[in-house]
Residue frames relative to the residue before (quaternion, step in Angstrom):
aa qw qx qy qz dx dy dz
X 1.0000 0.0000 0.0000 0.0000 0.00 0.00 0.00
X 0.5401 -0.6923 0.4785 0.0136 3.30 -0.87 1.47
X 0.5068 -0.6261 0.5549 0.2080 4.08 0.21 1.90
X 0.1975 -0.5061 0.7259 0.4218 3.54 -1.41 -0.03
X 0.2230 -0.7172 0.5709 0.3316 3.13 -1.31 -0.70
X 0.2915 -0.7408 0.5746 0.1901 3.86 -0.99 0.44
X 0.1640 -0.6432 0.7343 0.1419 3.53 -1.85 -0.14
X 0.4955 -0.5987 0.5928 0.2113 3.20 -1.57 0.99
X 0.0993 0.6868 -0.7026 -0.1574 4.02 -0.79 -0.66
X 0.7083 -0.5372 0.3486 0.2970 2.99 -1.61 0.12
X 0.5972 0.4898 -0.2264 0.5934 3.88 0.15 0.65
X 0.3774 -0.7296 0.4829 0.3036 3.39 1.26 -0.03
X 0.3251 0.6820 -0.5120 0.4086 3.57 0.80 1.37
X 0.1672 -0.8535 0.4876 -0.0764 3.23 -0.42 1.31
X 0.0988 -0.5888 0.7997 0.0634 3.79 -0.56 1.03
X 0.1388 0.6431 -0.7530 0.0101 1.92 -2.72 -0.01
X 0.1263 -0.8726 0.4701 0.0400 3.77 -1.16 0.82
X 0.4880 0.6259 -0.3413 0.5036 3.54 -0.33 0.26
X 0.5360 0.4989 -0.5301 0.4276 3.87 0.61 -0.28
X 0.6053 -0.4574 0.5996 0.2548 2.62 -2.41 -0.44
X 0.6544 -0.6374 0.3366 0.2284 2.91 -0.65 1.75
X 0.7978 0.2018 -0.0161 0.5679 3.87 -0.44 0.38
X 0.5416 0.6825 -0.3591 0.3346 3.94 0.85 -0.45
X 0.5250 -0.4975 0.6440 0.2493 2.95 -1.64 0.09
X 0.0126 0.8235 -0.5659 0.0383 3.23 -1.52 1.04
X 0.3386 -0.7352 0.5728 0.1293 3.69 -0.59 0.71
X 0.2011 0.6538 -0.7184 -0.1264 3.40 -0.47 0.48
X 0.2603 -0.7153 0.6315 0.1474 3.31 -1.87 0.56
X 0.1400 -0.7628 0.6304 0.0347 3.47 -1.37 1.46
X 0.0106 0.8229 -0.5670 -0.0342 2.86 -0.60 0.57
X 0.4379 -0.5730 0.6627 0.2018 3.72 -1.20 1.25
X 0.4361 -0.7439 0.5043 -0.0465 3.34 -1.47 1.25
X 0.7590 0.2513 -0.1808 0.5728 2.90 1.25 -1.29
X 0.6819 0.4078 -0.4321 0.4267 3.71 1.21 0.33
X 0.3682 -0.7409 0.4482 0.3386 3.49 1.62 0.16
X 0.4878 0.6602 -0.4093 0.3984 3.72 0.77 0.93
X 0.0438 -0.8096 0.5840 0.0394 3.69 -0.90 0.52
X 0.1560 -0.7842 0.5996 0.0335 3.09 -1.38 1.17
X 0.3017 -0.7761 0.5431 0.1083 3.22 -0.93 0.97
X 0.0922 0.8257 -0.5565 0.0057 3.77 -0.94 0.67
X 0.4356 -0.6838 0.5577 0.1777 3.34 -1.32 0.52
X 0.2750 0.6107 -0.7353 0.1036 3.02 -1.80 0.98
X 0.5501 -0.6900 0.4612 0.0928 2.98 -1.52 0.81
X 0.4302 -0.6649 0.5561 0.2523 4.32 -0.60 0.55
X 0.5018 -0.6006 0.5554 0.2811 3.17 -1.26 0.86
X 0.8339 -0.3465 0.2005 0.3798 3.38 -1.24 -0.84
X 0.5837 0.5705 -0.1411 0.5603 3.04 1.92 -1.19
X 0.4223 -0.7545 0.3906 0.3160 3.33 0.83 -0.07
X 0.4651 0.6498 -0.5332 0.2777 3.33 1.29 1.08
X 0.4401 -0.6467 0.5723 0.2461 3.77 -1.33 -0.17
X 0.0287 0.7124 -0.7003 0.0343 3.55 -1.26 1.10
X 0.3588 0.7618 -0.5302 0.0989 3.54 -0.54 0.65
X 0.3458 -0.6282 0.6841 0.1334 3.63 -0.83 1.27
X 0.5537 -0.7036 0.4261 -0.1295 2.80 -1.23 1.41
X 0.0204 -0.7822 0.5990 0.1699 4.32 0.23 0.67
X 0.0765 0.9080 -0.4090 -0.0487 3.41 0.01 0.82
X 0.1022 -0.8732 0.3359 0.3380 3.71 -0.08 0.07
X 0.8080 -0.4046 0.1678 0.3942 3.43 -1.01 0.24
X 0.1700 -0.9012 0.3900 -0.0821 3.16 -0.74 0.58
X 0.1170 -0.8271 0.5088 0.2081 3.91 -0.18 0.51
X 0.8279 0.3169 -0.2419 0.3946 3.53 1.15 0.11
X 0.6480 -0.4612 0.2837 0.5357 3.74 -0.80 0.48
X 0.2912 -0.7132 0.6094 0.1876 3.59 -1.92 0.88
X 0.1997 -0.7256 0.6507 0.1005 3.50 -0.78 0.76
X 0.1415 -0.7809 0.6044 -0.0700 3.31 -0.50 1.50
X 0.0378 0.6961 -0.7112 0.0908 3.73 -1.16 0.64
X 0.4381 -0.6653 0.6037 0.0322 3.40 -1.74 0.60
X 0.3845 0.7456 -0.5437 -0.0258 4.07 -0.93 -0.04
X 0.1716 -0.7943 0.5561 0.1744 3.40 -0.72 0.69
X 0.6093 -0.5818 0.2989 0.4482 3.77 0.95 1.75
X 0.3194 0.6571 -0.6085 0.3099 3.55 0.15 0.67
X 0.3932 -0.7312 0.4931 0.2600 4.23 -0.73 1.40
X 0.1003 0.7339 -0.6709 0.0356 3.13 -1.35 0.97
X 0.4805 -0.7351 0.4026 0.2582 3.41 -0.41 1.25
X 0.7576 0.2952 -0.1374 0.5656 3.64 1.02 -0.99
X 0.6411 0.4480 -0.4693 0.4100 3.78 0.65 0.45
X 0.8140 -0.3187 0.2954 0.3854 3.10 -1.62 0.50
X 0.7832 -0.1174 -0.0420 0.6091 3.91 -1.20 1.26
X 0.7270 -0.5897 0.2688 0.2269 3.67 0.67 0.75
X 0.5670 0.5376 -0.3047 0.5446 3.10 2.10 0.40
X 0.5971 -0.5786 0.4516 0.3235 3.42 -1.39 0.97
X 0.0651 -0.7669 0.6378 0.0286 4.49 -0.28 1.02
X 0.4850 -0.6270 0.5400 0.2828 3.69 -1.42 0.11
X 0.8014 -0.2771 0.3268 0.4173 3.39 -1.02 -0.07
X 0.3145 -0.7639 0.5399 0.1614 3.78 -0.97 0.35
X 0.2713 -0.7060 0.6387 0.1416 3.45 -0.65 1.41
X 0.2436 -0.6554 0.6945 0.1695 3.64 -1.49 0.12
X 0.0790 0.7092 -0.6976 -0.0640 3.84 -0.81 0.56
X 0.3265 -0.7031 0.6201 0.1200 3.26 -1.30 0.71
X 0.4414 -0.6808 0.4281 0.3979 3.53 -0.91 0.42
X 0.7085 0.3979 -0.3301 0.4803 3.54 -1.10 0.68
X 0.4203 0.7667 -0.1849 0.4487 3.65 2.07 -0.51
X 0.7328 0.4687 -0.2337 0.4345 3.21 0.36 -2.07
């Protein structure tokens, strides 16, 4: 089974392709230098791609951003199939 995969842009605007079509999606950010993770919802269009603009807050350390639309993987994180990890740096986004 084929990862989606995501991109970062500037503005903290996230694409992405490979989801389930209509689905829910989680993408997780997580602040580094506060060792914290937020989780948010958004939902795929028809194609199963992913557009979501980001409320992020400030931040002195790099964001590591991933995607999953709850699809089981035995060997991924909490056992669910995630995309690729973006990195944003502050001063980056």
């Amino acid at each position: 089974m084929a990862a989606p995969t995501i991109t970062a842009t500037p503005g903290y605007v996230i694409t992405g392709a490979g989801f389930l079509a209509d689905h829910d999606v989680t993408i997780c950010v997580t602040y580094t230098a506060e060792k914290i993770s937020d989780y948010l919802k958004y939902t795929t269009d028809p194609g199963g791609n992913l557009y979501a603009e980001l409320p992020i807050s400030t931040t002195t350390g790099a964001l590591h951003i991933s995607a999953t639309d709850h699809r089981t993987d035995p060997d991924g994180a909490c056992g669910l199939l995630w995309s690729n990890t973006q990195t944003l740096r502050p001063g980056k986004a």
